[in-house]
N, C-alpha and C positions, 0 to 999 in steps of 0.2 A: 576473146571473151567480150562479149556486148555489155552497156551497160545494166541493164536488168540482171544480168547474171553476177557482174562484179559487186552489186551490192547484195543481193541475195548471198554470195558467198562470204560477202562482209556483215552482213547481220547472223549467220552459222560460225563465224568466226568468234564475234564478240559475246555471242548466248552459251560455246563454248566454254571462252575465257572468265565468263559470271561465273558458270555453274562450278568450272577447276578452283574457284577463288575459294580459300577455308575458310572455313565457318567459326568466329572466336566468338567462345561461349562467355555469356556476359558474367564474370565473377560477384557471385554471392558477397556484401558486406557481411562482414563479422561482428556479432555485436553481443561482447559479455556482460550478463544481465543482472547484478544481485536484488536479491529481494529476501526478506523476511515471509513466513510463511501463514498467513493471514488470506482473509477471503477478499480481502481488500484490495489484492493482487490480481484477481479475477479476471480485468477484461483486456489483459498482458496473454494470457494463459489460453483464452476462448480464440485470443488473435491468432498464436498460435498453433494452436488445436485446430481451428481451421484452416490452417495452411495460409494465411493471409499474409504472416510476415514473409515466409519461403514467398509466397508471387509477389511479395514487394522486393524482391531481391536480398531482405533480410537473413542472412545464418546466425540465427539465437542459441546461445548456451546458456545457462542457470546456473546459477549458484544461492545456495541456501546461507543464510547469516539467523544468528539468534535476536539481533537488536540493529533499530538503524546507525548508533554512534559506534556498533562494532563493524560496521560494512564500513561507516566514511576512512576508517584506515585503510580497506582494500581499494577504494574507491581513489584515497590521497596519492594512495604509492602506483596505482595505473593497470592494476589486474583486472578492474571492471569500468565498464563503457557506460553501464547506466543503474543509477539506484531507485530501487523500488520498494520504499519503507515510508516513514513518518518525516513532516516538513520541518519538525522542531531541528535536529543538527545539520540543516543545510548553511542557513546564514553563517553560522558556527565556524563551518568548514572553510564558506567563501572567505567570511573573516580573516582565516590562517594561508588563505594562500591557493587552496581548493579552487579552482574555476569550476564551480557545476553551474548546469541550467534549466529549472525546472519547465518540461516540455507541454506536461499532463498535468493533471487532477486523473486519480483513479476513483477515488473512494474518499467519502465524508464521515463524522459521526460515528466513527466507527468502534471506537472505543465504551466498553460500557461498563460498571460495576455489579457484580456479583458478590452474595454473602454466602459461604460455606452451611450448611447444617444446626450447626453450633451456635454460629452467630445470628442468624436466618430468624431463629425463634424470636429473637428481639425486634426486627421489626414486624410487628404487631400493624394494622390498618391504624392510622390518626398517627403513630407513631414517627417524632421526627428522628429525622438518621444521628443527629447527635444524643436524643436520650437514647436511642435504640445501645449507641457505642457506651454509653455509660451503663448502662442496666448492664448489658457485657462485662465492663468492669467491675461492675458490682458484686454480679451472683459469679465470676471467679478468680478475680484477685489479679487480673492480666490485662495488658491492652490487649486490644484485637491488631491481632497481626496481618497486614493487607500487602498482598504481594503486588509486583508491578514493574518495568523493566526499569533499567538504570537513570542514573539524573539526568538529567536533558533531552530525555526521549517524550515523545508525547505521552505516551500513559503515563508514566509518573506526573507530567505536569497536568495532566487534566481531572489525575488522581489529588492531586495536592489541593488546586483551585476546587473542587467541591469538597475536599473535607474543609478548609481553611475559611472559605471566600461562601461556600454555596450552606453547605451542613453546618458549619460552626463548630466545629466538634472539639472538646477541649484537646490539646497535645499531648496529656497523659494516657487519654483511652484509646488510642489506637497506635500502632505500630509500622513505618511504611519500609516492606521489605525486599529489596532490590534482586529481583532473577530474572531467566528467559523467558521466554513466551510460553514453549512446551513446559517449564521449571514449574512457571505460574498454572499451567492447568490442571498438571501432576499434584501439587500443594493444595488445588482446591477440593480435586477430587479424593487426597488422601486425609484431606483435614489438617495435614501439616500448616495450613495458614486459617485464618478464620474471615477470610474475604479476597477478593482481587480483582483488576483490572484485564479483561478480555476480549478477544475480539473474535470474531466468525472466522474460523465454524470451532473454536474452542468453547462457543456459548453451548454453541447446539450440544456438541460431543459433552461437552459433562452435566448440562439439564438432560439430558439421553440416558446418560449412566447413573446419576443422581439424581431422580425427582427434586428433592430436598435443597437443595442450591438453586438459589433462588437471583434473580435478577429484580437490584434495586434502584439502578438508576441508570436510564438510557443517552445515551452519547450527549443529544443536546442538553441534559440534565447538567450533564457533568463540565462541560464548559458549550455556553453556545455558539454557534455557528464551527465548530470543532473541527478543524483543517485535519484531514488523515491522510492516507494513504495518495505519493504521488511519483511520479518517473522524472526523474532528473539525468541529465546526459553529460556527459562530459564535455568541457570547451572545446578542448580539441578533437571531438568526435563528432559534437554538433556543427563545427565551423568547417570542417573537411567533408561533411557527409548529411548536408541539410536536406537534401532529396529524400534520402532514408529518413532522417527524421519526420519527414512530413506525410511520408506512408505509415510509420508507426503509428505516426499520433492518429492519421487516418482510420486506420484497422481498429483503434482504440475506439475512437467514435463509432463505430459499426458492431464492435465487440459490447459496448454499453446497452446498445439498443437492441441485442440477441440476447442477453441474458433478460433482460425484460420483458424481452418478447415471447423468446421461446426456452426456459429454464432448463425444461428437460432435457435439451440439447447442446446448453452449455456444459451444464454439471461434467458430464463424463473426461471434461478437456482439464477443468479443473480439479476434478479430485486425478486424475492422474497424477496433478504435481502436484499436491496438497496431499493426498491421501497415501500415496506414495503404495498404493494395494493394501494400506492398513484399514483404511476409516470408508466406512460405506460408504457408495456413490450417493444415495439415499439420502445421508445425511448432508451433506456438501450440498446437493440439491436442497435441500430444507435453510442450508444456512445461506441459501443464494437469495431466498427469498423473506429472509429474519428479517425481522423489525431493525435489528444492527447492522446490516448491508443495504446502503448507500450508493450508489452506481455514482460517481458524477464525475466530467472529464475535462469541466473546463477550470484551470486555472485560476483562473481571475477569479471565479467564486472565493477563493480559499486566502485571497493576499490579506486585506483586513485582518480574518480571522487569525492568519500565523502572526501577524502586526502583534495583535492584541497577545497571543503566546506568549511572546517575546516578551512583553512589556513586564508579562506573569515570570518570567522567567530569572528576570532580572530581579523581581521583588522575592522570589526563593532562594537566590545567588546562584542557580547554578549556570548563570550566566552572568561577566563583570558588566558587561554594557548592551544597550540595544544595537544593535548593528544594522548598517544599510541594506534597504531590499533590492538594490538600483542593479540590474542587471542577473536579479536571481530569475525573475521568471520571464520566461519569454513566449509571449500569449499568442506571437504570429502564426504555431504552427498547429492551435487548435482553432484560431478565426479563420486560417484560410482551408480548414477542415469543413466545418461546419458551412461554409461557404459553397463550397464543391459539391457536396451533398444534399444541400438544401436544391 
């Protein structure tokens, strides 16, 4: 064999030996998601409705929760890998021991107050929201009863801070009455309560089914700069698997700017999981674009504002002390987003 042929037959050797070599297929991270079922979850949903988490190597599961201080126990005990609800019970958690790390900002302002029928008629135009609760009191002998989810969740405190801090409203004429989210819209719609604290597309869905319910004060009314909805990871999910993390938060930043851009074409990803085939695409689509949906995904915007929570939180009790922010949010893996992108 000359040399030309000895290597010819050693490069057919070695294109052989490539091609026999198996192919290991790059394993999908796993990553259990809870979230509360709010519009505010949205651009989680568009991510993956477009397929973006699956080509980030992402495998996403869901889990539905009624309140964020009812996930932080699924969250503490290690069932789920990332919380997707309200920033109020994060400090909380770290406090006890929880290592979470808030990766996003999804959603702002997103909380708003709404008056039932009943109550609705009281405010009248010039009408301040504290005589509004009094004439209530007056003409039936009841405080007005205002639903909202449990103590130390953000509706409640953003519900507290404008009755107390913003309305004035005396403590006897109103009622603040502690349920779920679905509980809370059930209650407005059936008049079992006479006001409450809601978020998209629970606005849309019962101004839809009831004219008469009326929206009386919009998110930054009700506390401003209003930290809402955000994705928090686990320590040990974020410190084993910061790659993924940094495609999520990616997808997220691409998912903000598709609902903005082109709504019609998110809707369908999100009422799938929101609407679950009950609640029109229609509507989901309407609450994508409500005055109560807020897109916003960086972080940092939202630290102040929870600061300031907090501060609120401590002056309701339902927290003993202000707690350290020092390693809650970790803003690296939306600056080097917005980096990439830009």
């Amino acid at each position: 064999m000359d040399r030309r042929q000895f290597l010819l037959a050693g490069s057919a050797l070695a294109a052989t030996a490539t091609l026999a070599r198996p192919v290991v297929a790059q394993t999908a991270i796993p990553a259990r998601i809870g979230y509360i079922p709010i519009i505010g979850t949205a651009p989680v949903f568009v991510a993956q409705g477009e397929g973006w988490l699956k080509d980030a190597g992402i495998a996403a599961s869901f889990t539905v929760f009624e309140s964020g201080p009812n996930m932080i126990q699924a969250f503490a005990s290690g069932t789920i890998d990332f919380y997707l609800a309200g920033i109020a019970p994060l400090a909380v958690a770290r406090s006890r021991g929880v290592d979470v790390r808030v990766v996003a900002a999804t959603a702002i302002a997103e909380n708003v107050f709404v008056a039932a029928p009943a109550l609705a008629k009281f405010f009248t135009p010039g009408t301040a929201p504290a005589a509004a609760f009094k004439a209530h009191k007056a003409a039936t002998g009841k405080a007005a009863r205002l639903a909202t989810q449990p103590a130390g969740s953000v509706p409640n405190t953003v519900l507290q801070y404008w009755l107390w801090e913003v309305a004035k409203a005396e403590k006897g004429d109103v009622e603040v009455v502690p349920m779920g989210i679905d509980a809370t819209q059930q209650a407005v719609l059936a008049g079992a309560v006479e006001g409450g604290i809601v978020r998209e597309p629970a606005l849309t869905i019962v101004q839809s089914r009831n004219p008469g319910i009326k929206l009386v004060a919009g998110g930054q009314e009700l506390f401003p700069g209003q930290p809402g909805t955000v994705l928090a990871g686990s320590g040990a999910f974020v410190t084993k698997n910061p790659d993924a993390v940094q495609k999520l938060v990616d997808s997220l930043v691409r998912a903000a700017a598709l609902i903005a851009k082109d709504p019609d074409r998110a809707a369908p990803h999100v009422a799938a999981a929101l609407g679950k085939g009950i609640v029109d695409p229609a509507l989901i689509r309407k609450a994508l674009v409500s005055p109560a949906s807020t897109f916003e995904i960086d972080p940092r915007k939202i630290i102040e504002p929870s600061r300031a929570m907090q501060t609120y939180q401590v002056k309701l009790g339902s927290l003993e002390k202000e707690l350290p922010f020092e390693g809650l949010f970790e803003t690296q893996f939306y600056e080097r987003a917005v980096r990439t992108a830009g």
